[in-house]
C-alpha positions in Angstrom: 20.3 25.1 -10.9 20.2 22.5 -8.5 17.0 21.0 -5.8 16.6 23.0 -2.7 14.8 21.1 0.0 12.0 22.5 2.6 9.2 21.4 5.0 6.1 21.8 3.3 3.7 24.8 5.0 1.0 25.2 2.1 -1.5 22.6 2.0 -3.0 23.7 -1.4 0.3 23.8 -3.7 0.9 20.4 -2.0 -2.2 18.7 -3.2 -1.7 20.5 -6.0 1.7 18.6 -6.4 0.3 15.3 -5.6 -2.7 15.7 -8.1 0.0 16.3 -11.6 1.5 13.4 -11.5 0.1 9.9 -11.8 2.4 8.8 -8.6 0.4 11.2 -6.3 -2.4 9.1 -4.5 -5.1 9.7 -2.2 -2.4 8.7 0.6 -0.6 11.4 -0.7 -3.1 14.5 -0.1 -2.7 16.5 2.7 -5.4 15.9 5.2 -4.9 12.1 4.6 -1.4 12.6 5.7 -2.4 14.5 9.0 -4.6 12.2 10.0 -2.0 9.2 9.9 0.0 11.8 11.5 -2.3 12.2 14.6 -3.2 8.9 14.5 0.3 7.0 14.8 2.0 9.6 17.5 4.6 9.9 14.6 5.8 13.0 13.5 4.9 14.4 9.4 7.9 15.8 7.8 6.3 16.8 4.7 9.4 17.9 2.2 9.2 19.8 -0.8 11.3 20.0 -3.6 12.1 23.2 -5.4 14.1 24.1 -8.2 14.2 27.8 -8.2 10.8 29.2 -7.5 9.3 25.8 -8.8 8.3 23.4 -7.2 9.4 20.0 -8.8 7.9 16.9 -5.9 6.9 16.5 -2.6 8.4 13.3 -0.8 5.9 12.5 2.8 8.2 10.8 5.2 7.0 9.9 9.1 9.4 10.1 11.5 10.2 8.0 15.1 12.8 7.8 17.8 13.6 4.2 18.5 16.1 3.6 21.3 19.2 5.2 20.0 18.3 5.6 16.2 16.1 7.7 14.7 13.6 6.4 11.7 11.7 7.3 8.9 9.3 5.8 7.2 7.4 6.4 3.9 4.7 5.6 4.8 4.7 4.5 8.7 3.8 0.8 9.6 0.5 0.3 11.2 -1.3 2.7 9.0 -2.9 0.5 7.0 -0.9 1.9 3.9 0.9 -0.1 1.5 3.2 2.1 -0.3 3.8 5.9 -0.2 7.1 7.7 -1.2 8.1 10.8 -3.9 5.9 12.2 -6.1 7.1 14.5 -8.7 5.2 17.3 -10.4 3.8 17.4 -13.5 5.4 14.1 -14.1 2.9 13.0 -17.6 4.6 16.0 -18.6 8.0 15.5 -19.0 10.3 14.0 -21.8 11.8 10.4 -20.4 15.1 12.2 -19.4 13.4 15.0 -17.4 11.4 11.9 -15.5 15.2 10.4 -14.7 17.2 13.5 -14.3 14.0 15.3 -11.5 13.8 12.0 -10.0 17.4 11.6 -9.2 18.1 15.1 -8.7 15.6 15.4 -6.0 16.2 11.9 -4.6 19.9 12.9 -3.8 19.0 16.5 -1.8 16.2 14.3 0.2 19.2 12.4 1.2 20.8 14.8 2.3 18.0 16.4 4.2 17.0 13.0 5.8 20.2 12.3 7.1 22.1 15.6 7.6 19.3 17.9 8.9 17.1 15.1 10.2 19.7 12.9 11.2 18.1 9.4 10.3 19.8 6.4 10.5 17.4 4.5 9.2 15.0 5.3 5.8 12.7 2.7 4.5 10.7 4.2 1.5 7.6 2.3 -0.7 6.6 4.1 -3.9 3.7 4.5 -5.8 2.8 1.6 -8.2 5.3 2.2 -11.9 7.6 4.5 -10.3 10.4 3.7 -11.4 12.9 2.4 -8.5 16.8 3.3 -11.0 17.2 6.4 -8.7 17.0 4.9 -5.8 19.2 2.2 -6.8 21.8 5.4 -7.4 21.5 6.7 -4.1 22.9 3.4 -2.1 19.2 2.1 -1.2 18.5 -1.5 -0.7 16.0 -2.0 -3.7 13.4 -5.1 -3.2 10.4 -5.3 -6.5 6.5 -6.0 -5.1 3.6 -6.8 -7.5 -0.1 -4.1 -6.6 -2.7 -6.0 -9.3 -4.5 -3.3 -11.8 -7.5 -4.4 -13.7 -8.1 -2.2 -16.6 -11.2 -0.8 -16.8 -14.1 -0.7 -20.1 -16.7 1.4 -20.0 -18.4 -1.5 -20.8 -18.3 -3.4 -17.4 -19.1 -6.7 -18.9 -16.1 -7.1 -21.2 -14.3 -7.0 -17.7 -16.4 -9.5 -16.5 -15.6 -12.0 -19.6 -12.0 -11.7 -18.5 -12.4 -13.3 -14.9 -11.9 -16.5 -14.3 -15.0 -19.2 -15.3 -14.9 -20.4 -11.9 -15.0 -17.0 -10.1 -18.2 -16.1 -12.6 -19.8 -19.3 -11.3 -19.5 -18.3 -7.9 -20.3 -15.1 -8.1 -23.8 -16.1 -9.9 -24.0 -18.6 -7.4 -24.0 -16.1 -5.1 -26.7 -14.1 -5.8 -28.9 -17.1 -6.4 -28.3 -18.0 -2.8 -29.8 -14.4 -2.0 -26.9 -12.4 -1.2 -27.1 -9.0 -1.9 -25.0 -5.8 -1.9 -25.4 -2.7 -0.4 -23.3 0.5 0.3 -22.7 0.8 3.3 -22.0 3.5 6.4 -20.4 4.2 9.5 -21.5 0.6 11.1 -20.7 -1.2 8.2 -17.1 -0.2 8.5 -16.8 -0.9 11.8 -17.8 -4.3 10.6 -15.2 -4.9 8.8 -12.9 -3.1 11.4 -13.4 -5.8 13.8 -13.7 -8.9 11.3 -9.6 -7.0 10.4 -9.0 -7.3 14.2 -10.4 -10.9 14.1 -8.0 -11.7 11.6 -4.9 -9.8 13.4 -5.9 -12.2 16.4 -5.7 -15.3 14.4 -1.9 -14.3 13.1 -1.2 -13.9 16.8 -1.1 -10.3 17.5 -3.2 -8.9 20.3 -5.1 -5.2 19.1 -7.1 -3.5 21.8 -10.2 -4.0 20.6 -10.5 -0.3 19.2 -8.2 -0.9 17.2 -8.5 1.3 14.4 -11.6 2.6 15.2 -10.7 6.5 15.5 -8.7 6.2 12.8 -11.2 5.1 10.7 -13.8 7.2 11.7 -11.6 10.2 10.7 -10.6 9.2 7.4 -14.3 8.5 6.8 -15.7 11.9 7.9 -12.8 13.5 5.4 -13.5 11.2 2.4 -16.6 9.4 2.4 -18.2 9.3 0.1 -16.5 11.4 -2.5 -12.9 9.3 -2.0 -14.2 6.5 -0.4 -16.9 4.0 -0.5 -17.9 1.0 1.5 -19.7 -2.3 -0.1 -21.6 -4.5 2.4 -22.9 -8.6 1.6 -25.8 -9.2 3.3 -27.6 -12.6 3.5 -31.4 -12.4 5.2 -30.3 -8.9 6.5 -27.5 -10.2 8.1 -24.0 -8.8 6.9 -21.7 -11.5 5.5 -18.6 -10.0 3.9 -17.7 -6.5 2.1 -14.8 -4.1 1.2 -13.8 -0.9 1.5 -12.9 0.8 -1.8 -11.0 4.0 -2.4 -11.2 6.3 -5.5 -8.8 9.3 -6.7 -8.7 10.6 -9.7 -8.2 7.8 -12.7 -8.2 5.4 -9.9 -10.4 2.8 -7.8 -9.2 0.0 -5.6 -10.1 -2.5 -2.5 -8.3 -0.8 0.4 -9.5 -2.8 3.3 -12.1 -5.6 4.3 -12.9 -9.0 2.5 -13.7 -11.1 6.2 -13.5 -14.8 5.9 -16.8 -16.8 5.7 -18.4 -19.4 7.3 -20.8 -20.2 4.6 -20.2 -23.3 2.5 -20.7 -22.7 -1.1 -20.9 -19.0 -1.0 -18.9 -16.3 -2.0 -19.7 -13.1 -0.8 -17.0 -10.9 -1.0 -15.9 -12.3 -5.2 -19.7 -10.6 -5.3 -18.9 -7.6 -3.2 -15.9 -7.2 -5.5 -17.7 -7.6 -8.6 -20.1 -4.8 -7.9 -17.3 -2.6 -6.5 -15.7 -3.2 -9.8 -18.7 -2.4 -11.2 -19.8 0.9 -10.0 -15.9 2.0 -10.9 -16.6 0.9 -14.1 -20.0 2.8 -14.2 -18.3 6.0 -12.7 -15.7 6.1 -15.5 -12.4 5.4 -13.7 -9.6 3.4 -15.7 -7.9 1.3 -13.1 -9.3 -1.0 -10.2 -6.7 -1.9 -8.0 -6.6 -5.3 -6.2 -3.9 -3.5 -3.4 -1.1 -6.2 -2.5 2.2 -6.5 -2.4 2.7 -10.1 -4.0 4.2 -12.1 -1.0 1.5 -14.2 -0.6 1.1 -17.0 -2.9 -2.4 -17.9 -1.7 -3.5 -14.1 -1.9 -2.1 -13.8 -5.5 -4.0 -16.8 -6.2 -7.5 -15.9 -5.1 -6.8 -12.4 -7.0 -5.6 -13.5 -10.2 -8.7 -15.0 -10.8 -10.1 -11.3 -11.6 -7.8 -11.3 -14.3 -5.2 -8.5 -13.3 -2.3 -7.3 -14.8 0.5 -7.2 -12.0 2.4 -3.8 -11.5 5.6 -3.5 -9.9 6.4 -0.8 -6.7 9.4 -1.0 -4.6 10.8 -1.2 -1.2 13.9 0.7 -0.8 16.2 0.8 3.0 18.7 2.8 3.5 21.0 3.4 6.5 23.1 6.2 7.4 26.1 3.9 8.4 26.7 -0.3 7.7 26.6 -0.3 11.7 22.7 0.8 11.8 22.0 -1.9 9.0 24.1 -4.9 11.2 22.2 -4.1 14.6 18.9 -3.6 12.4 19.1 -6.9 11.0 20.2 -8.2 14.7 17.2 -7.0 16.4 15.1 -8.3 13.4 16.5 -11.7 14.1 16.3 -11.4 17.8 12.4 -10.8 17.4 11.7 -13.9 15.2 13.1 -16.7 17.3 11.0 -14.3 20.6 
């Protein structure tokens, strides 16, 4: 029986999808999804895969017009999402061949779909942390590894705090002698850390309006805060100093956004802001903390390893619909470096 592809209409057996497998993230659920939707002007093309009656993934690509091709992305860029891509039911489930023979199955007719009935000419896909990226590879995509850094969680949170880095565990004590303190935080706090995140766009050269972000942020908050989402402020004599915004689903905590730059010589606000939000996931029983990167950046790894992290691969895949597409793709990429 082979995979019959649709656009998704029912919310609930989508979520429902996203929840059996341990691909499906919070970037994954539905509303999540709508909201990057209304927020990026893109367009959601949310496909299902089914294999009779059942229902075997879901696969949440955003789609735009750019001059005479037509893209889709999984997830978008400038959605403050690092990876996205297929999700396929009930994957714990299934012996190691089923996990192969679904995902390739269903990789192929999303092919199809994309470029037949949607007529892309350009896919770029990033999965979910351990997906494995062999069917891809199968179905011509241009496969490039990343590094996301778990920490395994005790329920004991200081036999995670043994395993950092001496140096960090100084600071971090440091820290609090100094008086810095950490509080959960609300509305304001994140748009705190919104702007010190446009402060830092500005210093890579890019000019934001200096909204930028703002509604986006406030929606996702009013959708998941605080069940999904949870925001830890640093705060020196009342003052805020530093804090992250951490994101929880399921078996599964991590540092989504946040960690501003400091001014302050000899303290270390946010390795404390971390510590507590690795903390309370400890506390709260979840069995990963996510350090969410992509392992490009040398100094990044750097400052991460140091919370002792075990580093997980997820994948970049491109794909065009003709070598033509890829040549004037890699043209224009060109053409904007040296502008």
């Amino acid at each position: 029986m082979g995979v019959e592809i649709e656009l998704a209409k029912d919310p609930e057996l989508w979520d429902g999808i996203v929840k059996s497998s341990p691909h499906g993230t919070i970037f994954h659920l539905w509303d999540w999804l709508k909201i990057v939707e209304g927020y990026t002007g893109m367009k959601l093309y949310p496909l299902m895969g089914y294999k009779g009656s059942t229902p075997i993934g879901v696969y949440p690509f955003f789609g735009k017009k750019v001059k005479f091709a037509k893209t889709l992305f999984s997830p978008p860029p400038k959605a403050l999402l690092l990876y996205l891509g297929p999700v396929i039911a009930n994957y714990e489930t299934l012996k190691q061949s089923k996990k192969v023979s679904h995902f390739y199955s269903f990789q192929k007719q999303v092919d199809e779909y994309v470029f037949s009935e949607l007529n892309a000419n350009y896919v770029r896909v990033r999965s979910a942390p351990r997906l494995e990226c062999r069917p891809l590879i199968w179905c011509g995509y241009d496969v490039k590894p990343l590094y996301t850094y778990m920490i395994r969680l005790e329920k004991n949170p200081e036999m995670v705090w043994k395993k950092f880095n001496r140096k960090t565990r100084v600071n971090i004590e440091k820290t609090k002698r100094e008086g810095v303190t950490i509080e959960m935080g609300d509305y304001d706090d994140l748009d705190y850390l919104r702007n010190a995140l446009y402060g830092r766009f500005e210093e890579q050269g890019y000019r934001p309006t200096e909204d930028y972000y703002r509604e986006y942020l406030n929606d996702l908050m009013e959708r998941f805060y605080p069940d999904n989402m949870k925001i830890f402020v640093a705060k020196l004599n009342g003052e805020r100093v530093g804090g992250l915004v951490t994101l929880h689903y399921r078996r599964w905590a991590g540092l989504w956004i946040g960690i501003p730059k400091t001014k302050l010589a000899g303290v270390y606000p946010n390795d404390l802001a971390q510590w507590e939000a690795i903390k309370w996931a400890c506390q709260e029983g979840y069995e990963y903390y996510e350090l969410m990167d992509s392992g490009e950046n040398p100094r990044l790894v750097d400052y991460k390893s140091n919370f002792n992290p075990e580093p997980v691969p997820w994948y970049s895949a491109v794909k065009y619909s003709s070598p033509i597409f890829g040549i004037a793709e890699k043209i224009s990429r060109v053409i904007r470096m040296k502008g």
